[in-house]
N, C-alpha and C positions, 0 to 999 in steps of 0.2 A: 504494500500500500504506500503511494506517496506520501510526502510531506503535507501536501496542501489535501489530501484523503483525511489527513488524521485531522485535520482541521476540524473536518464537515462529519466523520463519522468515528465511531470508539475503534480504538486497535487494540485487539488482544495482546500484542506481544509490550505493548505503553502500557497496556494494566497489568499485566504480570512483573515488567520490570520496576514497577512503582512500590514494588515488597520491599528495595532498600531502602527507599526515603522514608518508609511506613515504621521502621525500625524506632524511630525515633520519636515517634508520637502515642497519645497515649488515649484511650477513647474518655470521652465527658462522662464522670461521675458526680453524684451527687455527695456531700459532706456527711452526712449522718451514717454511721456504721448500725448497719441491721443484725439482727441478733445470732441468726443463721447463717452460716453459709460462708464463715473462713473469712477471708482477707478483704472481699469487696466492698465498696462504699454503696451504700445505698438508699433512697428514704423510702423504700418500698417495704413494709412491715413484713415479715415472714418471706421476704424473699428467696429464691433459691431452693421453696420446699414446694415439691410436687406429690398431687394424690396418688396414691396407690393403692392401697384396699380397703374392704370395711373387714372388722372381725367384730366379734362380740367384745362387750362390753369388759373390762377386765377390772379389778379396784387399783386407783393408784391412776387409769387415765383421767386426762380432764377432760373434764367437761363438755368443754367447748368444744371439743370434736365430735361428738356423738352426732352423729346422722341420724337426723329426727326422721329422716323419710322411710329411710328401711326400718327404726324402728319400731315409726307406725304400722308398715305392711306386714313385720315380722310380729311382731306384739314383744319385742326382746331389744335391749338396748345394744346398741351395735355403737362402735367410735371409728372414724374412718385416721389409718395410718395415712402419714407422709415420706416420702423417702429425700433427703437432701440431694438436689440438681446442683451439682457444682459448675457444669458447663453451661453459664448463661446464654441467652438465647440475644442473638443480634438482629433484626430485623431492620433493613436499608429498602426505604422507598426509591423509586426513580423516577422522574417525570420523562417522558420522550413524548410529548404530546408537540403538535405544530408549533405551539409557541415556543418549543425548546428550540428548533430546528434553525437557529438564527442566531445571527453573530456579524459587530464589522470592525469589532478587532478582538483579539486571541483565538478563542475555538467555540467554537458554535456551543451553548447555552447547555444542551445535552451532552455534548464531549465534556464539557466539565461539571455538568452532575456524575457522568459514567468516571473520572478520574479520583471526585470525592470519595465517590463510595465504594471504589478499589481502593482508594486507601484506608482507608471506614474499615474493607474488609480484610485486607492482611495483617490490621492493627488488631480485630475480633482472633484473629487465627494463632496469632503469638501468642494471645493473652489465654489462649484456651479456648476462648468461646466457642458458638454453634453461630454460625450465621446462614444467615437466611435473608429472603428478597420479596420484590413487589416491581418491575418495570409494566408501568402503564402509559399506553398511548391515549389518541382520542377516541380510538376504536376497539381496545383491548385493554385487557390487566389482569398477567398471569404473576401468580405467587410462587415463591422457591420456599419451602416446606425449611427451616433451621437446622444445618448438618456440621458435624466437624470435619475438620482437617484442610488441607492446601486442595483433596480433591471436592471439595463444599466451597472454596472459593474460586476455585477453577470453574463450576458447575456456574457459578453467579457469573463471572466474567463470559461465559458463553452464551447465556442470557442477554446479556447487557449489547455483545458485537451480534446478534445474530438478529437480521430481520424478524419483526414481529407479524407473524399473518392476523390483519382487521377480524370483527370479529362485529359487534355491534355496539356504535354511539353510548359512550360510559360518561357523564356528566364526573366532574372533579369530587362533590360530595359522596356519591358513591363510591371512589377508587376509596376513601377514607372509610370510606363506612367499611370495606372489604376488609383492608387491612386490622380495623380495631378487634374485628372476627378472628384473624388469624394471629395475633399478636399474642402471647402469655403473659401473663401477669409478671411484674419484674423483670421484663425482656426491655433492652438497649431498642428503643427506637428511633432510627433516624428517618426524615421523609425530605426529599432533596427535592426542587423546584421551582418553577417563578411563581408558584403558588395562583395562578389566574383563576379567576372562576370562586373561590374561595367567598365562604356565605356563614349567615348566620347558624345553619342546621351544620357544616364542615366544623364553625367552633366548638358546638355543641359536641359532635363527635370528639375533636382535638380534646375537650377537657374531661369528657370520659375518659378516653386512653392515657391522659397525664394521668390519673388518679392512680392507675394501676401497672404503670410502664415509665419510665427516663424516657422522656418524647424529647427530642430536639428536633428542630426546624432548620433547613440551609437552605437561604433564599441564593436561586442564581440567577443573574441580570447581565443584559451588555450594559458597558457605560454610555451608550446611545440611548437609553432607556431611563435613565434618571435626567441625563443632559443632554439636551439638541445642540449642537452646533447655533452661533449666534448668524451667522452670513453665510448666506447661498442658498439653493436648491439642491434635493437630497432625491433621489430616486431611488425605491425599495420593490424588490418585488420578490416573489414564492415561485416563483416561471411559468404560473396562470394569468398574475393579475399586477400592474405595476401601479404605485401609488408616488405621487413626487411630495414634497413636502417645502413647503416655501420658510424657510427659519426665518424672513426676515418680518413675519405675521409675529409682530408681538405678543399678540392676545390669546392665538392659536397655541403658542410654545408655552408660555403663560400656563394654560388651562392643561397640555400635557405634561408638563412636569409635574403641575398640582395633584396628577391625576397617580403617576407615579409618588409623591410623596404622602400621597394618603392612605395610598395601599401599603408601603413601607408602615407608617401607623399602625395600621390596623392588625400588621402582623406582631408588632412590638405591644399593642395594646394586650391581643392574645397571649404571648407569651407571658408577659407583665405578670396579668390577672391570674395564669395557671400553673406557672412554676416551670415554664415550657423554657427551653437554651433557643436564642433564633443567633445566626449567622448569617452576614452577606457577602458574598465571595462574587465575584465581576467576572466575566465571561476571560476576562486578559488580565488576572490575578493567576497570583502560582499559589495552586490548592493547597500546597506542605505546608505555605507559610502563614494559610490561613487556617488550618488547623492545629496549627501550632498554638 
């Protein structure tokens, strides 16, 4: 693949080589140490303990596990076991939708969601983790199930470069609704994107998942998109439809920037209110440095 390839589309041999600079980083924790589950930071209450079985009731368990449902249908008090998950679960959103497909300097908007979360995910793979995925188009949104090792991030990197076959019209709110299904409780969530489309019912989801998950947010944007050029004519086009843009409309550039700093707000507002991490990383920013 060319130079000016990797621009426009992810290269698998640029997200595998990206395991040295990953060395160095370290994934976003939260401060408060949970009470299970060894070394990790977390403010997730019982993190790290997954269901396993119900048995009967035994003296000496507590309480609070008893499973009132079986031991309604059993007439016997039953306490359901947990077994310790030491390998957290990392779930990495990816946006590839049209709006990502765009860029007019560094790398197209989606190339650097797909380099974030290669490094997202060889940082998950040192540290032990399970990682797992979510790349969603406008037309599709298949999930990668949480697995270990180099071949679990291998498996995501071949996700990430591989044409997605459409599927049918998935609105933004939905791909979130999917993911908070798939997600486990106390799992590392990242969701990477320009975030467009984002609504009151998407918050609503986002503050669900914060309750029971480390949600972080990485917004990615070209620097054309917060700032227009002040002098000239700008022509853009998708190689359907060309739009020109006259910057020297004061009122015009005016009203889009406003439009870009309001949606910035609102995702700051979100995280603010819910305990959510947001990052903004620029299409011609170097990801290492901003995950650093």
């Amino acid at each position: 693949m060319s130079v000016k390839n990797e621009l426009v589309h992810a290269n698998l041999k640029v997200l595998i080589n990206l395991a040295k600079p990953a060395a160095n980083l370290k994934l976003f924790r939260s401060s408060i140490r949970a009470q299970q589950s060894g070394g990790y930071l977390s403010r997730i209450k019982g993190r790290g303990m997954e269901f396993d079985e119900v048995r009967p009731y035994q003296p000496g368990d507590d309480i609070r596990s008893i499973d009132w449902r079986v031991t309604a249908r059993t007439n016997k008090t039953h306490t359901k076991l947990f077994r310790e998950e030491r390998e957290r679960p990392v779930f990495i959103s990816v946006d590839y939708r049209a709006s990502m497909q765009f860029a007019t300097r560094g790398v197209f908007k989606a190339v650097q969601a797909a380099k974030l979360a290669a490094l997202l995910a060889w940082v998950a793979q040192r540290q032990g983790d399970r990682i797992g995925g979510q790349i969603f188009t406008d037309h599709s949104c298949h999930e990668l199930k949480p697995q270990s090792g180099k071949q679990a991030v291998l498996h995501f990197f071949n996700g990430l470069v591989k044409p997605i076959t459409p599927q049918e019209p998935i609105a933004f709110e939905h791909v979130i609704k999917r993911l908070s299904q798939h997600v486990k409780p106390g799992s590392l969530v990242y969701i990477i994107s320009d975030f467009r489309g984002i609504n009151a019912a998407t918050e609503t989801l986002l503050t669900k998942m914060s309750r029971h998950c480390e949600l972080s947010m990485i917004l990615v944007y070209d620097p054309i998109e917060s700032r227009l050029p002040t002098k000239g004519q700008y022509r853009f086009t998708n190689n359907n439809t060309d739009v020109l843009v006259d910057t020297r409309d004061r009122q015009r550039i005016a009203k889009y920037q406003a439009r870009f700093q309001h949606h910035c707000a609102t995702l700051k507002n979100i995280a603010g209110k819910r305990n959510i991490r947001l990052l903004m990383c620029a299409s011609n920013e170097d990801p290492i440095h901003k995950l650093r």
